[in-house]
Structure formats: C-alpha cells, structure tokens
C-alpha positions in Angstrom: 78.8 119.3 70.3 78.5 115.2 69.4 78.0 113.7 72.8 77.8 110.2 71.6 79.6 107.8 69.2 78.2 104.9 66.3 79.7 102.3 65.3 78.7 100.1 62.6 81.4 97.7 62.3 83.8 95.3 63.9 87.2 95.8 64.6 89.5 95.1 62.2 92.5 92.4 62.8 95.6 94.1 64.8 98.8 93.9 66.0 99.9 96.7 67.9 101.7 97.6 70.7 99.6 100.3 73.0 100.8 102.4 76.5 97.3 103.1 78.3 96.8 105.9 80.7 98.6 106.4 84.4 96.5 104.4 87.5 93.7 106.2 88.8 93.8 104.4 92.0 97.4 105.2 92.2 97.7 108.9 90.7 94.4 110.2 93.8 96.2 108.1 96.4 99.5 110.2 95.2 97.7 113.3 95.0 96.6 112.9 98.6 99.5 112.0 100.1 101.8 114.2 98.6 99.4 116.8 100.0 100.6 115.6 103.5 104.4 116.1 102.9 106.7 117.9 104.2 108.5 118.9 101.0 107.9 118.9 97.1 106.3 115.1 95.4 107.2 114.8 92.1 104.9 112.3 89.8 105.6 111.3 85.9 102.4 109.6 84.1 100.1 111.4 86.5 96.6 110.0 85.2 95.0 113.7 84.1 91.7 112.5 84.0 88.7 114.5 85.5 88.7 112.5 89.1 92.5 113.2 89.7 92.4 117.2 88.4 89.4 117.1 91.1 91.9 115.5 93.8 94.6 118.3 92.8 91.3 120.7 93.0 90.6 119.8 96.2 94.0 120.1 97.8 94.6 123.7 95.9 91.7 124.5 98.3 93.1 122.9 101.2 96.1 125.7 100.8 98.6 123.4 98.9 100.5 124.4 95.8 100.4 122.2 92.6 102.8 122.7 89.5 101.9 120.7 86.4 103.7 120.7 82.9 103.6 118.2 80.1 106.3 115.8 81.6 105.2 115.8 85.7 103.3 117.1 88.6 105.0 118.7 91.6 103.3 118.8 94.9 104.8 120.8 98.0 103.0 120.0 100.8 103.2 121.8 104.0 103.2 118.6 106.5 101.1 116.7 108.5 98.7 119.0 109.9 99.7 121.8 106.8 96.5 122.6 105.4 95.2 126.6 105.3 92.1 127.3 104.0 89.6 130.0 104.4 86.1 129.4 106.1 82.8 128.0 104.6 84.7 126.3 102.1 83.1 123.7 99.5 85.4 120.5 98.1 84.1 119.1 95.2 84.8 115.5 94.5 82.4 115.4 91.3 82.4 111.4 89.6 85.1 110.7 92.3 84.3 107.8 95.1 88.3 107.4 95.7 88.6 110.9 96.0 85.4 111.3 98.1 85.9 109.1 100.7 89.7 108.7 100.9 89.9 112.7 101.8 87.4 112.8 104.7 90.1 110.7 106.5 92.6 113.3 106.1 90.3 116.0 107.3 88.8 114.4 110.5 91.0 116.9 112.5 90.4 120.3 110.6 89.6 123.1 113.4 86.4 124.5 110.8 83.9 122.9 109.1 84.2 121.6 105.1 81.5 121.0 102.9 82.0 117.5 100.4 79.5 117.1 97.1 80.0 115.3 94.0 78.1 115.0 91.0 74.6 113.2 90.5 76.3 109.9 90.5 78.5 110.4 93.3 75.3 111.7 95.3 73.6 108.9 94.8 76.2 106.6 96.2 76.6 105.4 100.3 79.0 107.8 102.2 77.7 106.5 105.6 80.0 103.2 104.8 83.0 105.8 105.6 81.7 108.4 108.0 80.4 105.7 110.7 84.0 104.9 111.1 85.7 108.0 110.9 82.9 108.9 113.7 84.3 106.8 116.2 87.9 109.0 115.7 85.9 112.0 117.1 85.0 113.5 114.4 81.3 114.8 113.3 79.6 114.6 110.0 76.4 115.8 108.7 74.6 113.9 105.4 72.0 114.4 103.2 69.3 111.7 104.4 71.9 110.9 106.9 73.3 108.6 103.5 74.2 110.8 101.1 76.8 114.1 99.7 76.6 116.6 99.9 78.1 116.3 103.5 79.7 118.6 106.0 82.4 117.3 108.3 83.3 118.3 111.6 86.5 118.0 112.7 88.1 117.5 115.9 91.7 118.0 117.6 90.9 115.2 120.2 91.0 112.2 118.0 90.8 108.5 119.8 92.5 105.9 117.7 89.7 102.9 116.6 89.3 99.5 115.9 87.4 99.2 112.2 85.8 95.6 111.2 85.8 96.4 107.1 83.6 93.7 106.1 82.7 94.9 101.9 85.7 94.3 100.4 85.7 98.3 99.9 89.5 100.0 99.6 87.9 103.2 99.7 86.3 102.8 102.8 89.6 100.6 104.7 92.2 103.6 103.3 89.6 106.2 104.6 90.2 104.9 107.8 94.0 104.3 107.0 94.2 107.9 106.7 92.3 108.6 109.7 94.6 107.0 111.6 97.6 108.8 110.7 96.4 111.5 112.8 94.7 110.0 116.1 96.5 109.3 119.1 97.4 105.8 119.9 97.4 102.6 117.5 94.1 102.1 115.0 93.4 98.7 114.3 91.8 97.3 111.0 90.5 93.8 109.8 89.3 94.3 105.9 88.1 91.7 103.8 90.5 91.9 100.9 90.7 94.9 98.6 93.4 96.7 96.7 95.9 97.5 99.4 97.7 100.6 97.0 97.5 103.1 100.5 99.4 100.6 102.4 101.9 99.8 99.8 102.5 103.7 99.6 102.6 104.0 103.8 105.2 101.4 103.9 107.4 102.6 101.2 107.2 106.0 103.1 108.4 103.7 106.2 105.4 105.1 108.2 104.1 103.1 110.8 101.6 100.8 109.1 101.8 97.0 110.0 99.8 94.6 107.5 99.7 90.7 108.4 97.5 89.1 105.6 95.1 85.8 105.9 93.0 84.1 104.0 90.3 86.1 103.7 90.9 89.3 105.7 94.3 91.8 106.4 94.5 92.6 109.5 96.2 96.5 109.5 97.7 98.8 112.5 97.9 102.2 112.1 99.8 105.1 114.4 100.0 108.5 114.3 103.1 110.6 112.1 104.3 113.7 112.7 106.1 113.8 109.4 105.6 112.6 105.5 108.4 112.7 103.5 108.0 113.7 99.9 107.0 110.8 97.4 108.7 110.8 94.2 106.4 108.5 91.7 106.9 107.5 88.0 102.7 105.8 87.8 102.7 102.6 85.8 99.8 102.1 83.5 96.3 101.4 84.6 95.2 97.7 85.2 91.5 98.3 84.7 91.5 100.6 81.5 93.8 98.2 80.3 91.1 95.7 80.5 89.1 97.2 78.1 91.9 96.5 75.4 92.6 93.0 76.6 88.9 91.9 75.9 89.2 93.3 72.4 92.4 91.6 71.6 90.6 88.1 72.7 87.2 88.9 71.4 88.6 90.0 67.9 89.9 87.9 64.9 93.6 87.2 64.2 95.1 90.0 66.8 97.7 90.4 69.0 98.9 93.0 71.6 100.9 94.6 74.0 99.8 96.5 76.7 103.4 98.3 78.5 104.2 99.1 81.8 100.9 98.2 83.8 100.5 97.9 87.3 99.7 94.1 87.8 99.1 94.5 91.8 97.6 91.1 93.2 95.0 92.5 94.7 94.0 93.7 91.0 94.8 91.3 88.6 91.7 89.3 89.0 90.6 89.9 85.7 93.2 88.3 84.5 93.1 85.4 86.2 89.2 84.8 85.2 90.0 85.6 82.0 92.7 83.2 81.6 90.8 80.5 83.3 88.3 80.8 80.6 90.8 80.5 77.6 91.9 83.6 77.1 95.7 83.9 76.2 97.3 86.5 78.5 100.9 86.5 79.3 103.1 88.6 81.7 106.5 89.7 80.2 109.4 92.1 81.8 107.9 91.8 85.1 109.7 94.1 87.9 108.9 95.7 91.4 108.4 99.5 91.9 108.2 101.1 95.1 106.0 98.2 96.5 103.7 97.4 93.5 104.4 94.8 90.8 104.5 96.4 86.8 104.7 94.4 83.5 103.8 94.4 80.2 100.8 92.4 79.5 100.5 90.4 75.8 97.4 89.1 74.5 95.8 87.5 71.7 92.7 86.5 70.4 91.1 83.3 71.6 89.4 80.6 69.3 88.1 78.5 72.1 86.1 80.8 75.3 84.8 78.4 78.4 82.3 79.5 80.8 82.9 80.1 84.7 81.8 79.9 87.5 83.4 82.3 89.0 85.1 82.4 92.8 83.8 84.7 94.6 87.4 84.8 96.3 88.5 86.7 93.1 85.6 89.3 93.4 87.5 92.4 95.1 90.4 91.7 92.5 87.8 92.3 89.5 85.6 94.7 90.9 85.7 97.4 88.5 86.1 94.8 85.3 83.3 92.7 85.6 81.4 94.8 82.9 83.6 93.8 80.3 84.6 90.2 81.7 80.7 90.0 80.7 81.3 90.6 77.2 83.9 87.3 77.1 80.9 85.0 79.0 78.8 86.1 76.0 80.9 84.3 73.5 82.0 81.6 75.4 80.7 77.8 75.6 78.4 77.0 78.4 76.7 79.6 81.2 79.0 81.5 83.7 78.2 82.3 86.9 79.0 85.4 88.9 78.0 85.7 92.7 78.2 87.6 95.7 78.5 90.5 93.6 76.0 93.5 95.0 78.8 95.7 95.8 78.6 96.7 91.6 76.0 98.5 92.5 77.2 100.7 94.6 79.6 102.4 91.5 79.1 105.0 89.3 75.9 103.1 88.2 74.1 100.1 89.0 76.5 98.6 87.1 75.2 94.8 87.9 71.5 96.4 86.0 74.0 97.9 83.3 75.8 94.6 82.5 72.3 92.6 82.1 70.9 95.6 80.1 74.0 95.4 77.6 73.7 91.7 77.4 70.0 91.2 76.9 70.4 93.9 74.5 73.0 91.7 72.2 70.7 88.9 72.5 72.7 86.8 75.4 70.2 85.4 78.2 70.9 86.0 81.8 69.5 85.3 85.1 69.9 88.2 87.6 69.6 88.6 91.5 70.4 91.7 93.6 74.1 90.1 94.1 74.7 87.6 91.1 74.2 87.3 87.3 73.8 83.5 85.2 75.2 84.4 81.4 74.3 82.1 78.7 77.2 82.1 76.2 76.5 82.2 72.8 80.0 81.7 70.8 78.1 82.1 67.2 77.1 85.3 68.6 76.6 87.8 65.8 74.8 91.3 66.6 72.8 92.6 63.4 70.2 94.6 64.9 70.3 98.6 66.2 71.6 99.0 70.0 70.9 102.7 71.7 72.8 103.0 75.4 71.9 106.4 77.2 70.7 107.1 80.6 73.4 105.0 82.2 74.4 108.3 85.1 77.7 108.7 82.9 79.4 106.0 84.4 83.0 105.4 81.8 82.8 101.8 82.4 79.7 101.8 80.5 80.3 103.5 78.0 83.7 101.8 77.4 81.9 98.2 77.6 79.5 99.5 75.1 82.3 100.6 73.0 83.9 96.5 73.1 81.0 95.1 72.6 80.2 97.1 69.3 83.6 96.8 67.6 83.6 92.6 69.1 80.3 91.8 68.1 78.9 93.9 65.4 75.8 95.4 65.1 74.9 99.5 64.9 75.5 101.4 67.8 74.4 104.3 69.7 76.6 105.4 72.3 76.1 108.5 74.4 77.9 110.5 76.7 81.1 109.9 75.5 82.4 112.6 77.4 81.9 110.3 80.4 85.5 108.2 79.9 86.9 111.9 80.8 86.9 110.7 84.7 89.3 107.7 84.2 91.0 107.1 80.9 90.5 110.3 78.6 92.4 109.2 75.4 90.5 105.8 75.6 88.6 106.6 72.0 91.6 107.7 70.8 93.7 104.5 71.0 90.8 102.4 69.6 90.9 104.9 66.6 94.7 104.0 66.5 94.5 100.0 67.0 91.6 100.6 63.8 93.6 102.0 61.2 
C-alpha cells in the first residue's frame, strides 16, 4: 500500500462550494457525555475519524452500548455512575489528547483500576498537566516516568471537590477537571486562561450545574456534583480547524472562491480567522445562527492579491492553537515579517509542531527566526517553489501532513508527502475534497 502522496503542481482556479467533516472537539466531547446519560444520545455528522471511533471504543469497554448507521450514532448510557466493566482492563486512546485526558475525569471514581495508553505520539505527550489535578479529587494515578501513558488510574468513592488554577490555555486539561467535578462532593472551582469552552457550553445546555463568569484573560468556572444526565440529542456542525486548511487554499490560490457550510465558528475558535483577516485575507461569515450554545455559519473566501505581515497578539493564541501550521503558509507569501509569540504550547501536540512549521518553511525557502515559544517569518510574496521537498518522520501528526499538502498545491514545487494515512485521526476525506476542488 502507497503511504504517501506527490504533487507536482499547483492548484488550479476554483469555485466551489465544500461541506467539511463533523467537529472533532465536539463529536469526543459528545461521545463522552452521552456515555454519562441516563437514556439514548442521538448525534447526526458524528466526525468518524480514528480519535472519535477510539472515544466510542473506549466507552464500549466501559459497558456502554453504541449503535452507528450511515445517518447517526445512538448512545444509551446507563447514568451517572453507569459504567460495568470487567477487571484489568486496558483503554486505548491511540493519536487522541482530547480523548486521553478528558476521560480520566470521568473515571476518578471507578471502584477498580484502568489502564490508559495511546500511540507513540500520544506517549510522548505531558499527562501529568491533568493527573496533578484530578489527584487532589482523591484519586491515584500511576505514569510512566511519573510524565507519560501508559498510565493506570486509581479511583476513589471519596472524592473532595478542588480548586484548579489552569494557567496553559489547555481545554483538555480545564474540561478534565470539569468532568471531575461532576462527580465530587461539594462545589469545584476553576480559573483557566482562555481555551475553547465546548464542555461548558454542552453542561449548560444540559442545565447542569456549571457557572462560568468570563474576564479578560481568565473564566472563572464552578462545578457541582449531578446525579443525572439527560440524553443529548446533537446534529455536529462542521469543523473550524479542518476547515482552515481549505480557507488558506482559497486565499493562497489564483482567481478562487469558496464556501465552506455549516461550520462551527465558536469564539473561542475563530482566531484563525481573525489573524487571517487582519492580514488581508477576505473571509466573510454568512447565515450565521445559534445551536444548542455554539455559534454555526457558513464561511466564504477568496483569494487575496495583497497578504500583510503580523505581529500576532498573543491574546488570540488559544483561539488558533491548532491552525498556526497553516496560518504559517499565509506569512510566507505575505509583505513584511510576522511575528508569533508565546507559543510553546505547539509543542506539546501530536508533534513539535513549532519545529514542524520552521522545517516546512525553511524548506520552501522562507527565513525564520525560532525560539522555544515564538517563530519570526520572512514573507516572501514572489514566492515560487521549484525545487524537490520530502516530509516524513513528522510522528504522524494530520496537521502536518495537511500543511504539507497547502503548501504543495499553493506554492508549487515536487512533493513527497508520507503517511498519508495520518489525516485518518481528524478529517478522513480531507484528500478527497482537494481531489474534488482540482477537477
């Protein structure tokens, strides 16, 4: 079997209207929850991408029955404290840091213990950023180098609710803790720098006890225990951040338009398009509505003659945390050098993806300046690739491979681009709607 993809030319000109897979963020949160009720969920435009069929994995283990057919998912959950399982037994969260982390906070009270791994990515990747705080509930893990998966967790039936300062900007690690304090006694208390706030949005549409007064810079959160989760019906709007990928073609490409329908335009992830708009690309929002707590619209684009440099706020970080990779790609062509800071916490994805993004660049020819937390990107807007570009060894991480991708069919150039089968974890038909905006 082909494991990687070449491309030897550019794009052509298109316009083309596209629907890009479920949310990720949304469709494990889902998964999770649903787990937790105490009747059947019911999802349309579940994401069925590697990390969710893991979340729906791991629950099946967890003693919870799981009906999928072309159209939707059904979940029947068995409540609050529902989950039968047999002893000894091994979750597997494989590529998964949503998955990995949000589910320890659901299992801090199980009576026997339960082994977590993940694949060589996921094992490489700080867990100890969500145990310390899910240790102060009362409950007891045990980590590989006291860091790392694969972990065991202890559980405990005397859980103390906690106060949590989230200071990283991490949304796995605050709805960890979220989680966790569903089930302790009393009322947990969070302060979080800002992050996607998707669990909270779900709680409060569930009218379970979650309170959320939001600052400047942090959201302060208070959590109680439930007794009951009623079922959550969900029709998942299309994903922000693979939609990314297609928006920074559109503006990198000549003479093309598009329309990307039904995508979940959260604030707390839209920063990509504000930094994108601020340096000249032409984004606008159309049929915008609410759903169930979360703002959805359709998002048209179109290519951009003129690209400005940034220096980018650091305020926008969390919102664009998972896009910076291909927000690279638009600093390469545009006038000036941009300027992106206070942005370590890319390294602690899939890959180092702050490494990744200078190897991609310096590769095309663009000059940067890197420190472990920022990156200085020297735009070039003649830039014209002509040379051969080989990207392996990157840990399988899809946003990789998927910036690779843009950057081949925007900038020219001959291409080598392995693991292809790594976009299977977020956005599986990915190569299959650049085939269709091609023809």
């Amino acid at each position: 079997m082909v494991k990687s993809i070449n491309i030897k030319k550019k794009i052509k000109k298109f316009n083309k209207e596209i629907f890009v897979n479920g949310d990720k963020s949304i469709s494990i949160r889902w998964v999770l929850l649903s787990s937790l009720a105490h009747a059947t969920s019911r999802a349309k435009n579940l994401l069925m991408s590697e990390d969710v069929k893991a979340a729906i994995k791991a629950v099946k283990k967890l003693g919870i029955k799981v009906k999928i057919n072309k159209n939707f998912c059904e979940i029947k959950g068995n409540g609050i404290n529902g989950y039968n399982y047999k002893k000894n037994i091994t979750l597997n969260a494989q590529n998964s840091g949503t998955l990995g982390r949000l589910i320890l906070g659901l299992l801090i009270n199980t009576p026997e213990p339960i082994k977590l791994i993940g694949d060589k990515s996921l094992s490489q990747r700080d867990f100890k950023r969500v145990t310390d705080p899910l240790t102060k509930f009362g409950a007891k893990f045990k980590l590989r180098k006291n860091k790392y998966l694969p972990l065991t967790i202890f559980g405990s039936n005397k859980l103390n609710s906690i106060n949590y300062f989230e200071n990283k900007g991490s949304a796995q690690c605050k709805s960890s803790v979220i989680f966790g304090g569903l089930r302790a006694k009393g009322k947990t208390i969070i302060k979080a720098r800002k992050s996607r706030n998707h669990t909270e949005l779900m709680l409060n549409h569930l009218n379970l006890p979650i309170e959320v007064k939001s600052k400047k810079k942090y959201d302060f959160i208070k959590i109680s225990q439930v007794k009951k989760i009623n079922k959550l019906n969900y029709n998942i709007p299309s994903d922000i951040s693979s939609s990314a990928f297609f928006i920074v073609l559109t503006a990198l490409s000549e003479n093309s338009k598009l329309v990307i329908k039904n995508v979940n335009i959260n604030p707390s992830r839209i920063g990509v398009i504000t930094i994108l708009k601020r340096m000249g690309v032409i984004i606008k929002l159309r049929n915008n509505k609410d759903y169930k707590g979360e703002k959805i619209a359709d998002i048209f684009v179109q290519s951009s003659k003129s690209l400005k440099s940034i220096n980018c706020p650091t305020k926008l970080n969390s919102e664009a945390i998972d896009e910076f990779l291909v927000i690279f790609l638009v600093a390469a062509k545009a006038k000036g050098v941009s300027y992106f800071k206070d942005i370590a916490e890319l390294n602690q994805k899939e890959s180092p993806r702050l490494e990744w993004g200078k190897k991609i660049l310096n590769e095309m020819g663009i000059k940067t300046i890197t420190t472990k937390n920022s990156i200085k990107i020297y735009g070039n807007p003649k830039l014209k690739i002509n040379k051969k570009i080989i990207i392996k060894n990157y840990l399988k991480d899809h946003r990789v491979f998927m910036t690779s991708v843009i950057a081949a069919l925007s900038f020219g150039g001959k291409w080598s681009i392995y693991d292809k089968d790594s976009i299977k974890t977020s956005f599986p038909n990915f190569l299959k709607l650049i085939n269709n905006l091609n023809r």
